[in-house]
C-alpha positions as CSV (number, residue, x, y, z in Angstrom):
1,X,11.8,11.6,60.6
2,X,15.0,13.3,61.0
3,X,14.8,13.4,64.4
4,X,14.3,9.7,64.1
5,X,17.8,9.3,61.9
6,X,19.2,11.7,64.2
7,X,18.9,8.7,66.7
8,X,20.8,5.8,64.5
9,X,24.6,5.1,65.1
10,X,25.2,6.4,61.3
11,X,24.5,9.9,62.6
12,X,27.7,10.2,64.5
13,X,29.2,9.8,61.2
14,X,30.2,12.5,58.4
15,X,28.3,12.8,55.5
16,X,31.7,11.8,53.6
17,X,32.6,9.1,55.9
18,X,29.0,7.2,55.1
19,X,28.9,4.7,52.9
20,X,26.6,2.0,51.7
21,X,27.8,-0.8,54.0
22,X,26.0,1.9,56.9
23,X,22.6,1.9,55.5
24,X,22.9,-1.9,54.4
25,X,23.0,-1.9,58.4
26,X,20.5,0.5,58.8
27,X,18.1,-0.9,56.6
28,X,18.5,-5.0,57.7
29,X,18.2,-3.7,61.1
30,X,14.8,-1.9,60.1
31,X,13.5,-4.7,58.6
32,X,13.5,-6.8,62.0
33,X,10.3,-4.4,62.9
34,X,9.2,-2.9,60.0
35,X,7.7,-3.7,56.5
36,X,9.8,-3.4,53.7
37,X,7.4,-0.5,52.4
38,X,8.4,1.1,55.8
39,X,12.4,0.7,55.2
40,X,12.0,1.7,51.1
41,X,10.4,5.2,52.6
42,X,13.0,5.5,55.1
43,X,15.6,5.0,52.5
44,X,13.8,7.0,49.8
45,X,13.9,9.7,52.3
46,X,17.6,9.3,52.9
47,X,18.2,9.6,49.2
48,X,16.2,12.6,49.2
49,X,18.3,14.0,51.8
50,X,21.7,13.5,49.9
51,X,20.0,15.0,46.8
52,X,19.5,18.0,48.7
53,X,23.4,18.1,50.3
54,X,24.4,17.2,46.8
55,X,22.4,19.4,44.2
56,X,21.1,22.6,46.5
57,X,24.4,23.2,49.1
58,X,27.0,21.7,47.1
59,X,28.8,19.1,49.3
60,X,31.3,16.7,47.5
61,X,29.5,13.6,48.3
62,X,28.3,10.5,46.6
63,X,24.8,9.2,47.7
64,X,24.9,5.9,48.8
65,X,21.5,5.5,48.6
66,X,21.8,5.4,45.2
67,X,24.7,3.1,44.7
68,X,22.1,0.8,47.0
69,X,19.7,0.5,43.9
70,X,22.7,-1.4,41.8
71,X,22.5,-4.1,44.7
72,X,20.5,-6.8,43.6
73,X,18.4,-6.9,47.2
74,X,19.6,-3.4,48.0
75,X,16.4,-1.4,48.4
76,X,13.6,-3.6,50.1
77,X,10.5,-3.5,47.1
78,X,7.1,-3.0,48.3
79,X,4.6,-6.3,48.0
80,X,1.4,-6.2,46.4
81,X,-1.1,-3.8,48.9
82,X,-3.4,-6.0,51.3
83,X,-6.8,-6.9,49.9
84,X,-8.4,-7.9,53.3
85,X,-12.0,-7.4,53.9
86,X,-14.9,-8.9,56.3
87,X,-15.6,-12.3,55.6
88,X,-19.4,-13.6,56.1
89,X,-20.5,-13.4,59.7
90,X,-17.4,-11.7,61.4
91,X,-19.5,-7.9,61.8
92,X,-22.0,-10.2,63.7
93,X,-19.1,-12.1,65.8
94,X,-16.9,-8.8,66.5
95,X,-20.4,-6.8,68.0
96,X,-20.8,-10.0,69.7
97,X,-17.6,-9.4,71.8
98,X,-18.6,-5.9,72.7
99,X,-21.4,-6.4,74.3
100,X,-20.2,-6.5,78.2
101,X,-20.2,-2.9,79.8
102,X,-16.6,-3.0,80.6
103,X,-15.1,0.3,79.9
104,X,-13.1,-0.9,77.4
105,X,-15.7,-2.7,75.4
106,X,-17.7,0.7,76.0
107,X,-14.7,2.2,73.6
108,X,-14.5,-0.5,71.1
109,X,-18.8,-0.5,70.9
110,X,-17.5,3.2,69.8
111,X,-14.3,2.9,67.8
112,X,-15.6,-0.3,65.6
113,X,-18.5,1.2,63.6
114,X,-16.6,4.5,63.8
115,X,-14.0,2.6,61.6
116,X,-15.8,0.4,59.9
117,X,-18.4,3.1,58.7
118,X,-16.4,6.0,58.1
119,X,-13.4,4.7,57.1
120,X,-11.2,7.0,59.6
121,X,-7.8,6.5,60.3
122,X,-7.6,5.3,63.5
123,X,-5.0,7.8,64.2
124,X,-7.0,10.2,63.4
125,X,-10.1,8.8,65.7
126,X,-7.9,8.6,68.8
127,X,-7.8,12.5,68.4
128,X,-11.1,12.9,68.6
129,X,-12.5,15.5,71.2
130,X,-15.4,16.1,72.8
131,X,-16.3,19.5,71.8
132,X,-15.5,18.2,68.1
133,X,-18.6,15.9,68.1
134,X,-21.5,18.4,69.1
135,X,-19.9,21.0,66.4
136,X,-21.7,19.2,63.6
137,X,-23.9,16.0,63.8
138,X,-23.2,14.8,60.2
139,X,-19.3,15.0,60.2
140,X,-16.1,15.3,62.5
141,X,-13.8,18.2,61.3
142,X,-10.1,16.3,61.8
143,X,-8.2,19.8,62.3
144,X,-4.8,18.4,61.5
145,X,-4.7,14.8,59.8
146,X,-2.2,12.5,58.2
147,X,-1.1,14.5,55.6
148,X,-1.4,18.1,57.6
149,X,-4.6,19.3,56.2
150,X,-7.8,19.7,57.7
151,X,-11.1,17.5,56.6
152,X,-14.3,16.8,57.5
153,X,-15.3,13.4,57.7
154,X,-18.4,12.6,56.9
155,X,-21.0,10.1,60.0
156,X,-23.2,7.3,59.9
157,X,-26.1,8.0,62.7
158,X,-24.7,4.8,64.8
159,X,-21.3,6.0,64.3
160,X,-22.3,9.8,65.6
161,X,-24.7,8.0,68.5
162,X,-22.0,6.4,69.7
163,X,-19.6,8.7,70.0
164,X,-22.3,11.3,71.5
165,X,-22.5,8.8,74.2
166,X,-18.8,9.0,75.1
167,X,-18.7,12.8,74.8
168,X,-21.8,13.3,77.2
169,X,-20.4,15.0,80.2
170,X,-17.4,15.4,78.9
171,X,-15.1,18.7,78.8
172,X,-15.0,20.2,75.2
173,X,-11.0,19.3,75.4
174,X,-11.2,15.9,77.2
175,X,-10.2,13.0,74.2
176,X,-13.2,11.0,73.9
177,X,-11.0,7.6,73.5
178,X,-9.3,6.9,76.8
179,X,-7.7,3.8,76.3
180,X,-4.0,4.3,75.0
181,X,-2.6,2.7,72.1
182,X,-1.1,-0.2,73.4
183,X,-4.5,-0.8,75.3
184,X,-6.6,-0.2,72.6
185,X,-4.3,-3.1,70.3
186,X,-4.3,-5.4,73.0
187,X,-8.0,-5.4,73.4
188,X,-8.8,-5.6,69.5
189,X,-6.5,-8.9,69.8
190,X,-8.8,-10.3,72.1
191,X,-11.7,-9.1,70.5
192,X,-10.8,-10.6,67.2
193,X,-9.4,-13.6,68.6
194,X,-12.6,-14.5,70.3
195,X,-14.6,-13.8,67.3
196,X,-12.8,-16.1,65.0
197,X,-10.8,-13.5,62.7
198,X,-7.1,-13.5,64.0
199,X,-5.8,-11.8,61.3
200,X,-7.9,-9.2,61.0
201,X,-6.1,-5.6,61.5
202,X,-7.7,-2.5,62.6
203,X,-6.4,-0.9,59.4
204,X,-8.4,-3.2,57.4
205,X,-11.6,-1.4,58.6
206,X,-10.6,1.4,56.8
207,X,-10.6,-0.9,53.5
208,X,-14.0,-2.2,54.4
209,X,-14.9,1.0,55.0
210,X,-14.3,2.6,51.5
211,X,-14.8,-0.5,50.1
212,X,-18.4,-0.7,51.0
213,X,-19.0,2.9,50.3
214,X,-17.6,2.5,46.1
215,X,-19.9,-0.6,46.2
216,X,-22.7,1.9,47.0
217,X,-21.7,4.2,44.1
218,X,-19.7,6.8,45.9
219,X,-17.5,8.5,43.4
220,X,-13.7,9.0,43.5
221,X,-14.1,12.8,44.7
222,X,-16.5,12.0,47.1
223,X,-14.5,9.0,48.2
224,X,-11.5,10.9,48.4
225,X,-12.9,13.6,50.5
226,X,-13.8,11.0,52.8
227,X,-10.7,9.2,53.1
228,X,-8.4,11.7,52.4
229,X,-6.4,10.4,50.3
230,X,-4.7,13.0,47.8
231,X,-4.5,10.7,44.8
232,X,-6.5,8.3,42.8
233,X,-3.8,5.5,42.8
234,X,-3.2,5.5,47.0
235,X,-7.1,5.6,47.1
236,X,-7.5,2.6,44.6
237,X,-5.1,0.4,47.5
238,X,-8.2,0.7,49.6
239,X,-11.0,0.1,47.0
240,X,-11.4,-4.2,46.9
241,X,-14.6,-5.2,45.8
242,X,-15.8,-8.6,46.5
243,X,-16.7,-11.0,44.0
244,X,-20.3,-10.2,44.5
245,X,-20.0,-6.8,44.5
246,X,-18.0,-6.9,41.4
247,X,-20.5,-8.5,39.7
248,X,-23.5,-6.5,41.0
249,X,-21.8,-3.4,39.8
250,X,-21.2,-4.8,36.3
251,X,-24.9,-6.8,36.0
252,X,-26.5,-5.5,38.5
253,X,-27.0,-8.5,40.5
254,X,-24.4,-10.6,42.7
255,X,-25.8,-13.9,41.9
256,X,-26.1,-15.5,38.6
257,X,-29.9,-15.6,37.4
258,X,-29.1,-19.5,36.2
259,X,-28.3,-20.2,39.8
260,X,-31.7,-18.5,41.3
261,X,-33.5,-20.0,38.6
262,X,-32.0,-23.5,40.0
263,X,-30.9,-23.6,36.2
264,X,-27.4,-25.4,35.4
265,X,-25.0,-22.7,33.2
């Protein structure tokens, strides 16, 4: 990340010369990309950064950052965290696009229930090796993952048959996803274009993911060993239980015994 700042036109500038009006700039020009989670990070980091120069080496500065939190719209707020999960019939409608033996439906056929059953990063899929896969059939060890630790992340058998047919063959260091990112997006736009869900982001596999496995009874610990989350609240962003599911886990059943019965409430 400060390699990335290192790279914006306020870096020619002085830590005295900066001012507010510089990341106002900064952070209106992130927001053309990015989300506004994105930007608050960035400039949370910033802050950070001045509280450091400030506090720890003593440099006469004001942080700007913080005058930035007087503005009314100065620091972007984050909205609530997205809730999406598979509606009815879009499983069946997805695995029907990856049928063809193309070599990039070959990968998806992989990647999807990887995702969707695991609920890997995709990041940390991508990383995937070869020699990784015959180590253990039951998980994947990620050596280095999102937040620098190592986990092992737990298979379903379709999820481990799959990628054992990639690996076959393969070198012990050759990445077992070929495709690079830019391929890999493009082809989940067409594959979820064609099955009817348009809007339906590869990240949100990872919500279906965890999401399915709490509506199993999977505990937090065991959920967060999964996922990898370090904290209860960031892992509670991926848990979104249906309606039915809510209900099954409270009653027991998803549907209203009135309404099997035939019986009005």
């Amino acid at each position: 990340m400060l390699n990335m700042f290192a790279r914006e036109d306020f870096a020619a500038k002085t830590v005295r010369e900066l001012s507010s009006d510089d990341f106002v700039e900064y952070r209106d020009r992130r927001l053309e990309e990015f989300s506004e989670s994105t930007v608050r990070n960035n400039l949370n980091t910033l802050s950070s950064i001045y509280r450091w120069l400030i506090h720890e080496k003593k440099v006469p500065a004001e942080n700007p950052i913080a005058a930035m939190r007087n503005f009314q719209f100065g620091i972007p707020q984050p909205k609530g965290h997205r809730e999406r999960r598979l509606n009815p019939g879009e499983e069946e409608r997805i695995w029907e696009q990856l049928k063809g033996e193309t070599p990039q439906n070959r990968q998806w056929a992989c990647l999807f229930p990887l995702l969707l059953d695991t609920g890997m990063r995709v990041g940390e899929a991508d990383s995937i090796l070869a020699g990784w896969v015959n180590a253990s059939k039951g998980f994947i060890r990620i050596p280095k993952t999102k937040n620098g630790e190592a986990r092992n992340v737990a298979l379903s058998d379709r999820a481990y048959e799959a990628l054992a047919v990639l690996a076959e063959g393969e070198p012990n260091d050759a990445k077992v996803f070929k495709f690079s990112k830019d391929s890999r997006d493009h082809e989940w736009q067409k594959i979820r274009e064609a099955a009817g869900c348009p809007d339906l982001r590869i990240h949100d596999l990872r919500h279906e993911a965890l999401s399915r496995m709490s509506a199993r009874g999977a505990d937090l610990k065991t959920l967060m060993r999964q996922s990898g989350h370090k904290t209860v609240a960031v892992l509670m962003k991926y848990l979104n239980p249906t309606d039915e599911e809510h209900r099954e886990r409270l009653f027991g059943t998803a549907t209203p015994n009135h309404v099997k019965d035939g019986r009005a409430a």
